[in-house]
N, C-alpha and C positions, 0 to 999 in steps of 0.2 A: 119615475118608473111608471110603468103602464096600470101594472098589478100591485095595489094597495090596499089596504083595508078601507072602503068606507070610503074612498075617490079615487078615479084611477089617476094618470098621468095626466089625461085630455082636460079633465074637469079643474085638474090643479091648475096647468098652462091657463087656460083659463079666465080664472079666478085671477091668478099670477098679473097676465096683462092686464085685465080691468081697472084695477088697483091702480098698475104702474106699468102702462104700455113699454116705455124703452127698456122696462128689466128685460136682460136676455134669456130664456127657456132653452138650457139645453136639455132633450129627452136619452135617458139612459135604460136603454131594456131590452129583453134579451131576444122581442120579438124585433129589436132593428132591422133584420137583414129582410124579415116576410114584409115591416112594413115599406124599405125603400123596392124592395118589388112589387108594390102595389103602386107606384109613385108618390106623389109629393107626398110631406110629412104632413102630420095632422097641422089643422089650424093653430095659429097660434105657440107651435114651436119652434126657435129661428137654429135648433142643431139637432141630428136626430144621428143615435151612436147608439152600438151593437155591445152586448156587452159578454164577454170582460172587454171594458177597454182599455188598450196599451198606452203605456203615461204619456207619449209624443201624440198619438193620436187624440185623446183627452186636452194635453195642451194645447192642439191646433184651436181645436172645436172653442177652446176659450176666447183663444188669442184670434180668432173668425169671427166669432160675435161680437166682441168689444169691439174687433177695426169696424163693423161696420155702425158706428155710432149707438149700440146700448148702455144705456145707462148701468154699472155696473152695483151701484149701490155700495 
């Protein structure tokens, strides 16, 4: 999520890849929809979802970032 205590979303993503670049980042928050009208997702997130999001649409976003080769962990 964007809005955390103490780091937001971007800092986590991140952090996330440094570690383990092919872990996949999907970003879940409720500013989705302002930030895909700004265009691309921040650095470092390979799924960016509005929230709430509906359990097929969540699905996809999984089953998107694994086909394209992240390491799932």
């Amino acid at each position: 999520d964007m809005g955390m205590p103490y780091m937001d979303g971007k800092v986590l993503a991140r952090k996330i890849k440094e570690i383990s670049p092919d872990t996949p980042v999907i970003l879940l928050s409720g500013w989705g929809s302002l930030i895909k009208a700004n265009g691309e997702p921040p650095d470092n997130i390979d799924y960016l979802l509005g929230k709430p999001p509906r359990m097929s649409i969540l699905k996809s976003a999984i089953l998107e970032v694994l086909s394209r080769g992240c390491d799932p962990l």
